[in-house]
N, C-alpha and C positions, 0 to 999 in steps of 0.2 A: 613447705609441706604440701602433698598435693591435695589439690582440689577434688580429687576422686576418693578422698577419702571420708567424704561427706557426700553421699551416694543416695538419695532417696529422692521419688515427686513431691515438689514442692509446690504450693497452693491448692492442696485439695487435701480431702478428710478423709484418710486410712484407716481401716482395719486393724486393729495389731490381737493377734492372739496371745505374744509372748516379748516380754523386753528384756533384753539380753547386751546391758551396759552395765561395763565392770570398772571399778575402779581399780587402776593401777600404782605403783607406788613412785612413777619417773615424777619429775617437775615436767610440767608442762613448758614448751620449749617458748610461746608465750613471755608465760613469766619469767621465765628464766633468762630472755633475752633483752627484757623492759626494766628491769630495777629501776634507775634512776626513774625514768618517766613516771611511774608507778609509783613513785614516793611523792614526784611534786605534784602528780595530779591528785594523791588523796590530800594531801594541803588543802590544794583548791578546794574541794570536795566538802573538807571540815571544815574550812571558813563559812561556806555556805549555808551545812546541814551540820552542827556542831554534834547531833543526836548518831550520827553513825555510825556502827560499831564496824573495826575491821575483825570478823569472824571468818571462818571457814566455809568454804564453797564447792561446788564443780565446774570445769569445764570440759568439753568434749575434744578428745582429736580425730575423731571418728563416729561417724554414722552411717550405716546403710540402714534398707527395707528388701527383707527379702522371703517371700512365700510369709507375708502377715507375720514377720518379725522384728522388729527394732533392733541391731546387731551393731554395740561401740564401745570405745573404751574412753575413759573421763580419768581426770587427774585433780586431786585438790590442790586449792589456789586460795591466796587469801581475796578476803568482798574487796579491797584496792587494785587488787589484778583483775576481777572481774569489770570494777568501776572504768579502766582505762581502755580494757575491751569492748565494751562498750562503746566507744568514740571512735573505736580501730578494727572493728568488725572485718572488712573487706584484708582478703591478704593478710589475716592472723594466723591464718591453722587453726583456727578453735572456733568454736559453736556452741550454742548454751541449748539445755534440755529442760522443760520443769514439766510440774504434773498439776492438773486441775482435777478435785472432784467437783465436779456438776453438780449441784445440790436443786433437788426436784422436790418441792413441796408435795403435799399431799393433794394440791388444788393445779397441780401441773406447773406450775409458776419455778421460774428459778430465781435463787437467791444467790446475789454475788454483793462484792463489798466495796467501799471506796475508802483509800488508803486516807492515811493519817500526813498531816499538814508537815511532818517532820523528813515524814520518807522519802525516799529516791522517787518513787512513783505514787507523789503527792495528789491526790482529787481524782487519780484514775480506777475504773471500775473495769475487777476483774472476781473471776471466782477465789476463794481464800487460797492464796496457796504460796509456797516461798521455794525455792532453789535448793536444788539437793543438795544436801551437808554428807559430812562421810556417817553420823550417824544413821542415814537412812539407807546403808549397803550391808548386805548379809554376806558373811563369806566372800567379798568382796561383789558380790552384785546386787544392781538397786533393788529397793525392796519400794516398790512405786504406791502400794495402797497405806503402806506404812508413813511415808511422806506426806502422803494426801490426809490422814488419819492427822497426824500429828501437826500439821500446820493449820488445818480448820481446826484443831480443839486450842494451837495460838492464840490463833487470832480474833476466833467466835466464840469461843468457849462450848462449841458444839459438841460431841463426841458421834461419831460416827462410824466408830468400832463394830456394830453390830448391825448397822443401815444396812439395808440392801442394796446391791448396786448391779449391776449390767457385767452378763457373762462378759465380755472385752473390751478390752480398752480401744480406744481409737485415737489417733494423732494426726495434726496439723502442722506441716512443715514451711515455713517461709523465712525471708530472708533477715529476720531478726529471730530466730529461735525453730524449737521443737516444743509443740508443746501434745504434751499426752495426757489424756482426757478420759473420765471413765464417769457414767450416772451413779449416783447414789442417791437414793430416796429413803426421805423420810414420812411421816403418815400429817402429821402439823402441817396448815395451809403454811403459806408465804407470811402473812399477817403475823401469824402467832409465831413462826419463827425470828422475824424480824424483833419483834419485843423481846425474844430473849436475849437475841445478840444484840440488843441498843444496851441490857441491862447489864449485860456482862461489860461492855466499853464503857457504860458510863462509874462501875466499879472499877476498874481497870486506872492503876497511878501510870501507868505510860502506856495505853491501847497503842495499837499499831494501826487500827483503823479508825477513819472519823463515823461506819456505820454501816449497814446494812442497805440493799438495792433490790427492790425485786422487781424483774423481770416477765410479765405477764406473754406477752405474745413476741411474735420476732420484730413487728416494727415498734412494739414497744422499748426502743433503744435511749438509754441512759447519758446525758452529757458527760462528758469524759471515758467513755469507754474506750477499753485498749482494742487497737487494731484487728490482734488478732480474735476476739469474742465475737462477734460479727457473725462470723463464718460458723461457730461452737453453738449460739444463740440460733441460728437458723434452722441450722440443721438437726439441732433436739425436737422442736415443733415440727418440722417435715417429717421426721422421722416417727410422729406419731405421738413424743410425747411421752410415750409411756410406756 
């Protein structure tokens, strides 16, 4: 597949006015050409992590950025195609997308979470957020605040349906992912946010995270933080904040 079909600047933080990734109905040519491996590696996988479910995914075969648009098409793949993709990134054809909402306390602080001892991305701290499923595509295109909405009310028990958030979205492109990024504020400091999401995990018979992180300033940075929050962390507080 060529390499030009993943078309944007990579390490640095874009604008996006509008996201324009469609799911289509081929097999990703990916999976379609891994079966075996993709079976012995989720072996490996459930020996390790017995708790993982192979559910339904995206992957991308296409991405550009063009005049503040995100412009691709995505194929679902089961989470075992995605798990071996993962290890084979380079020379795949494919690319993974997800979406973060920023969650901005009322005290400027942001709240992000640290996954649960079970998952794939065990102790890392990132904002709530999980991989597009074909439930979060409209008429076949993503419906990206819908995702964002629905995986923080997962994981946090938050809702954030009604939050206010930042007229555009913005995205971070690097060599393990795209990720698309959009503020959402709520009027709750950090503090009082954090006790409700400890109270909803610690009601929770299999939370998906071990808790809540909050984030005061940018060098206020969190042991185990993923990679790419760094750059998302920075740049909320340069950017004002608010």
């Amino acid at each position: 597949m060529n390499p030009l079909n993943f078309d944007l600047p990579r390490n640095v933080i874009l604008p996006v006015d509008e996201v324009d990734v469609r799911l289509v109905a081929e097999q990703h040519p990916f999976e379609q050409g891994n079966q075996q491996a993709i079976a012995e590696n989720w072996r490996h996988e459930t020996e390790q992590k017995p708790a993982l479910y192979d559910g339904t995914v995206v992957l991308l075969s296409s991405l550009s950025y063009r005049d503040r648009r995100l412009i691709g098409r995505c194929h679902a793949v089961r989470y075992s195609t995605f798990m071996l993709w993962r290890k084979n990134r380079e020379k795949s054809g494919a690319e993974h997308a997800y979406a973060h909402a920023m969650l901005v306390a009322g005290d400027n602080a942001l709240v992000a979470i640290r996954m649960g001892s079970h998952t794939v991305n065990a102790g890392r701290v990132y904002f709530a957020a999980g991989s597009f499923e074909p439930v979060d595509f409209r008429d076949g295109l993503v419906d990206v605040d819908f995702n964002m909405v629905r995986e923080v009310g997962e994981e946090t028990g938050l809702d954030l349906s009604s939050a206010a958030r930042d007229a555009n979205y913005h995205a971070l492109s690097t060599s393990s992912g795209t990720v698309i990024f959009r503020r959402y504020r709520v009027a709750e400091t950090a503090d009082e946010i954090a006790q409700s999401i400890s109270a909803f995990v610690a009601a929770e018979a299999e939370p998906e995270i071990e808790g809540p992180v909050i984030i005061r300033n940018a060098a206020d940075l969190p042991d185990g933080l993923m990679g790419h929050m760094k750059p998302l962390v920075e740049w909320h507080f340069a950017n004002g904040g608010i």
